[in-house]
C-alpha positions as CSV (number, residue, x, y, z in Angstrom):
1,X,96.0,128.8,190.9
2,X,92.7,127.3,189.6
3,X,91.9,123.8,190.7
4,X,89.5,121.7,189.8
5,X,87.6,119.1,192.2
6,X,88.8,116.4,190.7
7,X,92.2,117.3,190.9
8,X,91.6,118.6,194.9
9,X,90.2,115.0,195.1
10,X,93.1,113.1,193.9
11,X,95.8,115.6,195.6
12,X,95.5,114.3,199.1
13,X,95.1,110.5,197.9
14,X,98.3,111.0,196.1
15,X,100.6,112.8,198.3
16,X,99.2,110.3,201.2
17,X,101.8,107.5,202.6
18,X,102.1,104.7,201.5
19,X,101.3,103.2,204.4
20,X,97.7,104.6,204.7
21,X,96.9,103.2,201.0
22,X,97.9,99.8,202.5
23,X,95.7,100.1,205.3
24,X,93.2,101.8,203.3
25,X,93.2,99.1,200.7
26,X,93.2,95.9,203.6
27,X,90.1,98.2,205.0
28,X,88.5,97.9,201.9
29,X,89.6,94.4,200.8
30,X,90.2,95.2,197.1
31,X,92.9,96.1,195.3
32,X,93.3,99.0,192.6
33,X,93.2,97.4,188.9
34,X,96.2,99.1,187.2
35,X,95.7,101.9,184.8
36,X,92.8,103.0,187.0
37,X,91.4,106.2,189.3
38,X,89.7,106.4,192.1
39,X,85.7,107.2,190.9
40,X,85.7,109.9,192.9
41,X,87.7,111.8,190.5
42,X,85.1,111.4,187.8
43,X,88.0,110.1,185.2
44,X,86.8,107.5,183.1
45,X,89.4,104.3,182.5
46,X,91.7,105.5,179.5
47,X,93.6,101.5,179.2
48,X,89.8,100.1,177.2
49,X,88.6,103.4,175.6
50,X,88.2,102.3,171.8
51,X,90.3,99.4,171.7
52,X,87.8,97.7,169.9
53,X,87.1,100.3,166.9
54,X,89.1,100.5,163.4
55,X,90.1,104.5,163.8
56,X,88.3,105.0,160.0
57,X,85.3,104.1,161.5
58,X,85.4,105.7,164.5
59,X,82.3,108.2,164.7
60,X,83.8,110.6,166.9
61,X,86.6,110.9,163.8
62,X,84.4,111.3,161.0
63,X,84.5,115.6,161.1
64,X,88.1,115.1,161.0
65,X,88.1,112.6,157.9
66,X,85.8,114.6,155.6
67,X,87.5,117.6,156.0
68,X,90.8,115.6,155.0
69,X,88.8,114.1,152.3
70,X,88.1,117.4,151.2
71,X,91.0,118.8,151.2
72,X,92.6,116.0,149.5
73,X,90.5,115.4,146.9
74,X,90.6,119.8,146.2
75,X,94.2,119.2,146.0
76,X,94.0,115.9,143.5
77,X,91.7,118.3,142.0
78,X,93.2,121.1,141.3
79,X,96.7,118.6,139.9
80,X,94.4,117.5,137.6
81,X,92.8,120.4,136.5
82,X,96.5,122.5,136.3
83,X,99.2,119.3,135.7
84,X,97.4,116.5,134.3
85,X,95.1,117.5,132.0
86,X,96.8,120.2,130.3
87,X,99.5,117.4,130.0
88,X,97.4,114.9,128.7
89,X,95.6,117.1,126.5
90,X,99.0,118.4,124.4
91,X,100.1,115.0,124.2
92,X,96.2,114.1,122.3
93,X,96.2,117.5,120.5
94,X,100.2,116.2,119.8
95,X,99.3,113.2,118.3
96,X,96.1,114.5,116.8
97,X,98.3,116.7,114.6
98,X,101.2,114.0,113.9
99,X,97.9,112.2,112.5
100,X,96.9,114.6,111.0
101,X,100.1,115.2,108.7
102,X,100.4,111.2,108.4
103,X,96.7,111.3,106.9
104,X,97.4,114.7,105.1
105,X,101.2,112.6,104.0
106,X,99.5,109.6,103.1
107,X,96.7,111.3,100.7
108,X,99.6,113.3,98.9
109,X,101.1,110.3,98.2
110,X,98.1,108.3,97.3
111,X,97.3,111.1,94.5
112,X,101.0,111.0,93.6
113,X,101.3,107.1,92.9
114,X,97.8,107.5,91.3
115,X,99.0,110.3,89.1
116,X,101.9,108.4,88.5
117,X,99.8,105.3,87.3
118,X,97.8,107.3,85.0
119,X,100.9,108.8,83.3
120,X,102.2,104.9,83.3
121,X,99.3,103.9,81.9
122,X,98.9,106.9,79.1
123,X,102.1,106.0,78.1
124,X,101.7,102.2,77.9
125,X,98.8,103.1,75.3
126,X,100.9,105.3,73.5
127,X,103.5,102.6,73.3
128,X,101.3,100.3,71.6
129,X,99.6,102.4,69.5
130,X,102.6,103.2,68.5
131,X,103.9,99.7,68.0
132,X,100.7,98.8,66.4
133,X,101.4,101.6,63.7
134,X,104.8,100.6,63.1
135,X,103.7,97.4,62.7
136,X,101.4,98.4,60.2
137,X,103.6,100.3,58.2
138,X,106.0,97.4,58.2
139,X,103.5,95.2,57.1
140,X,102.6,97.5,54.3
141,X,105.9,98.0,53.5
142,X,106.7,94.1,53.2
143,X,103.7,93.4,51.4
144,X,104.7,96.9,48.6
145,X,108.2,95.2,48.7
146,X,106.9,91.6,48.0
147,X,104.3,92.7,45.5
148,X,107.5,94.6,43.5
149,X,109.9,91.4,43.7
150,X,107.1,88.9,42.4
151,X,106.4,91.6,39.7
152,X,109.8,91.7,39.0
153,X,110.1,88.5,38.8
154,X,107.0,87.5,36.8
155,X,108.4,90.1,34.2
156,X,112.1,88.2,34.2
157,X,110.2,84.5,34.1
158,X,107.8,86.1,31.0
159,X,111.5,87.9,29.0
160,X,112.7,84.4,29.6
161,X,110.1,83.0,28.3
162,X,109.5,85.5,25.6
163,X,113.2,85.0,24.3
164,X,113.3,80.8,25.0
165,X,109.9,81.0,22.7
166,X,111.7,82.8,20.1
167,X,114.5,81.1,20.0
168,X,112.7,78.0,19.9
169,X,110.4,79.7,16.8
170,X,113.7,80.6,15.1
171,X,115.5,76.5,15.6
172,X,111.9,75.2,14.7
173,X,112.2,77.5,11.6
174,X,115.9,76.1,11.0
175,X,115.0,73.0,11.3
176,X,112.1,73.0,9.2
177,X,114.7,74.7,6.8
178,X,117.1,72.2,6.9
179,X,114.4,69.4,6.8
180,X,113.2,70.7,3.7
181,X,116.4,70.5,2.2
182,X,117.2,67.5,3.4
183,X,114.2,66.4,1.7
184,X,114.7,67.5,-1.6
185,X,118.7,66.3,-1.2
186,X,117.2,63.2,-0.7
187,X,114.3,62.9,-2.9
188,X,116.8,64.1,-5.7
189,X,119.0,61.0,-4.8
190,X,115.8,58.5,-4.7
191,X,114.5,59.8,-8.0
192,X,118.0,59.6,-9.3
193,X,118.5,56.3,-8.1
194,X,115.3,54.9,-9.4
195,X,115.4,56.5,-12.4
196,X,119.2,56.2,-13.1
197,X,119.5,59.9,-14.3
198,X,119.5,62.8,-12.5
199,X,116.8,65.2,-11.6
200,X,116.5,68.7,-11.9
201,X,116.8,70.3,-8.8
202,X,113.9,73.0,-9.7
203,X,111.6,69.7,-10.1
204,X,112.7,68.2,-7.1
205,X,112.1,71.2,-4.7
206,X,108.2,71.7,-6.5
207,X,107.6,68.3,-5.7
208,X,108.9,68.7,-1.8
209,X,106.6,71.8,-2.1
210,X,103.8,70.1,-3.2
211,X,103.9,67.1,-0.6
212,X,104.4,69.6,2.5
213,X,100.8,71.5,1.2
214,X,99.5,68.0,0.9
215,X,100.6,67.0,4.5
């Protein structure tokens, strides 16, 4: 069996009585801290070895760390590279096309409402060129109608007035008829009262005559 010196050291100390440490130790006059070897064994004390150090900054750690560094961060790498991105990239090309068709949505409709106002609007000018017309025509057709009642009415007010002029030619006439004979009735009777004989009726209606030229 191989054994080292420090071990061939420490055997004899250790498998020594306990009564020859005692002595030993009074020899000596000091006493063994605990947690410590002898210095002949060449051991250093294990209980303060870097108590004092955070283990991430230990030096004597550092190969360790980078290589867990590196590993970690190939690992976060490569999840990215083969879970992450390809994940995050079909939801953006995902919502790039559902934007798309909304945009692509949104401009078919746009040209439909905008088609749809034209036609409104094509139609609203038709509507009141078409109301203008009839309103035209009624107006014409009012004013033809008008013009033919006040014509026919003008002719019925001038027959009216035709016929009440005759009539009143014809009692004039009459009249003038019956005042001449009334006049010679009674400028008979005057002549035959101031002359106390009667007339004769020939002389009578000359001398009416004659005094209607005169007037």
């Amino acid at each position: 069996m191989f054994v080292t010196p420090a071990y061939a050291e420490e055997t004899p100390a250790a498998t020594a009585p306990a009564g020859q440490d005692a002595a030993a130790t009074a020899a000596h006059g000091t006493t063994p801290a605990a947690g410590e070897t002898h210095t002949e064994t060449g051991v250093a004390h294990e209980a303060g070895h870097g108590s004092g150090v955070f283990p991430p900054f230990d030096t004597t750690t550092f190969p360790s760390q980078i290589l867990w560094l590196v590993i970690t961060f190939g690992l976060f790498f490569m999840l990215m590279k083969k879970v992450i991105v390809p994940r995050v990239g079909t939801i953006i090309d995902n919502r790039q096309d559902r934007i798309s068709q909304d945009l692509d949505q949104a401009s078919r409709l746009k040209a439909e409402a905008d088609a749809a106002v034209e036609t409104y609007e094509k139609e609203l000018a038709a509507a009141r060129a078409k109301g203008n017309e009839i309103a035209s025509a009624a107006r014409d057709a009012a004013k033809v109608k008008a013009d033919a009642e006040r014509a026919a009415v003008e002719a019925d007010v001038s027959a009216k007035l035709a016929a009440a002029e005759a009539r009143i030619a014809d009692i004039k006439a009459k009249a003038f008829a019956d005042v001449g004979t009334i006049a010679e009735e009674t400028a008979g009777t005057v002549v035959e009262q101031l002359l106390g004989k009667q007339v004769p009726q020939g002389d009578v209606a000359a001398a009416v005559a004659a005094a209607k030229q005169e007037a």
